[in-house]
N, C-alpha and C positions, 0 to 999 in steps of 0.2 A: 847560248843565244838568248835575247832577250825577249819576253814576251810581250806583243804588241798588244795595246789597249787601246779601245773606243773612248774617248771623255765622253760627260754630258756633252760640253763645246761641243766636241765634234759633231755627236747629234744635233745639235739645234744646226748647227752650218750646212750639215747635210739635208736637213729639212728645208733651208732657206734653196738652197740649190735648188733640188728639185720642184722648188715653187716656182723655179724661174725657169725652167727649162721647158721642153715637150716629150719629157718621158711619160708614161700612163702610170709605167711599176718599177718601182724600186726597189733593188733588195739588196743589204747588206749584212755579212759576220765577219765577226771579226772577235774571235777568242769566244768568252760564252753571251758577247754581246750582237746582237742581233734588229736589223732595221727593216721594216717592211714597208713600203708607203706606194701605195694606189690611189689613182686620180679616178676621184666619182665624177661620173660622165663627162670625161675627159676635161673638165675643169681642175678646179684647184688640188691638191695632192689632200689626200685625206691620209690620216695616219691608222696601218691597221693595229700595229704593235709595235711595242717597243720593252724589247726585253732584255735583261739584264741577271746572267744563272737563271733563279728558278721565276724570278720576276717579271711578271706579263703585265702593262697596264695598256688596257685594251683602250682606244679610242673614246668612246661613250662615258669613261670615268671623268673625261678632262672636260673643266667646267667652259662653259659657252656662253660668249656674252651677250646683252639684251639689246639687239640693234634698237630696237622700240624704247628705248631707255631717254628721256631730255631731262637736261640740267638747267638748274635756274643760270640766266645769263651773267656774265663772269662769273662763274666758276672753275676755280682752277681742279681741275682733276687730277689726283695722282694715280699711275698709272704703272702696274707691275713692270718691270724692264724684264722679266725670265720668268720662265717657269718652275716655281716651287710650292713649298708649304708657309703658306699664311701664319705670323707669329703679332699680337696685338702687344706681347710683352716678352721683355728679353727672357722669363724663366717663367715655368708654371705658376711657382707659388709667389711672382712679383706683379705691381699694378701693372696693368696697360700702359704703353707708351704718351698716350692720345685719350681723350672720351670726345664724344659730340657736346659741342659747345664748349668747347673749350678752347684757347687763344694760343696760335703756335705763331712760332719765328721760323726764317728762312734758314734751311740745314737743320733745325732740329729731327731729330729721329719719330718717325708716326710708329713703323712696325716695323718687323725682318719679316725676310722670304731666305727658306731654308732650301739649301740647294746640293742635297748628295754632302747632306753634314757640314758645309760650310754655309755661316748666318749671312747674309746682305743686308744691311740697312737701308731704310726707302727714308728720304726726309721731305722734310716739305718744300715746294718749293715758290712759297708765298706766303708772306704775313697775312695772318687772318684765324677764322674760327673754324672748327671741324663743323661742317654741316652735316655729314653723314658718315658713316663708315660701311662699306657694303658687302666688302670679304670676310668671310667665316673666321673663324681663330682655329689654326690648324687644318683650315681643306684649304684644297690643292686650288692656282691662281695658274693663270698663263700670261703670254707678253701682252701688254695691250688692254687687259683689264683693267676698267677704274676699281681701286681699291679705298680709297678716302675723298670726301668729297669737302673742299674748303672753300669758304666764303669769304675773297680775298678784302682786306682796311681798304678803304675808298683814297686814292691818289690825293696826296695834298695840293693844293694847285696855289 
């Protein structure tokens, strides 16, 4: 018989669930994979754990964005699509993808986000200059985070 497995996917799908529903507590296993998720004061689902064998990565690791945060106007933001590990270059000992100030095209590659050992490429998506880079090189991004911040060419008219 086969042994059933949790993907990441699955988790992220399971998390979006339960944001939509009116559960308070959710619990799931499933082989040595393991979902907890309890809603603080009966609002949004807050995640207690998520573990995977011996790996526990408890809530409070996962980075939080700065609602207090404003960007100069048109700015395009890029923005993590999933939750992984921040890569500024395809290898340790290779340059960065990207630096600040520096002029990208549309699909060029900025950084990868590593996700359970397979890389994603994040590209840009506007012509223009890197104004900022604001994700760490190697810690952990979630969905939704601005990761690069570009200052799109002014429209030709």
């Amino acid at each position: 018989m086969p042994r059933e497995l949790l993907t990441y996917e699955d988790v992220l799908r399971i998390v979006e669930l339960v944001k939509t529903t009116r559960f308070t507590e959710f619990r799931l296993k499933v082989g040595e994979a393991e979902v907890h998720l309890r809603r603080a004061g009966g609002s949004a689902p807050e995640a207690e754990s998520v573990a995977f064998g011996e790996r526990v990565v408890p809530a409070q690791s996962m980075p939080q964005a700065d609602p207090e945060r404003h960007f100069p106007p048109g700015s395009v933001l890029v923005r993590a699509p999933m939750v992984g590990t921040f890569y500024r270059a395809p290898a340790p000992d290779a340059p960065p993808f990207v630096e600040v100030g520096q002029r990208v095209e549309p699909e060029q590659t900025l950084c990868i986000i590593e996700v359970m050992k397979l890389m994603n490429t994040i590209a840009a998506e506007a012509r223009g200059v890197v104004n900022e880079i604001l994700a760490g090189n190697g810690k952990l991004v979630e969905p939704g985070q601005v990761l690069i911040v570009i200052r799109p060419d002014p429209e030709d008219g």
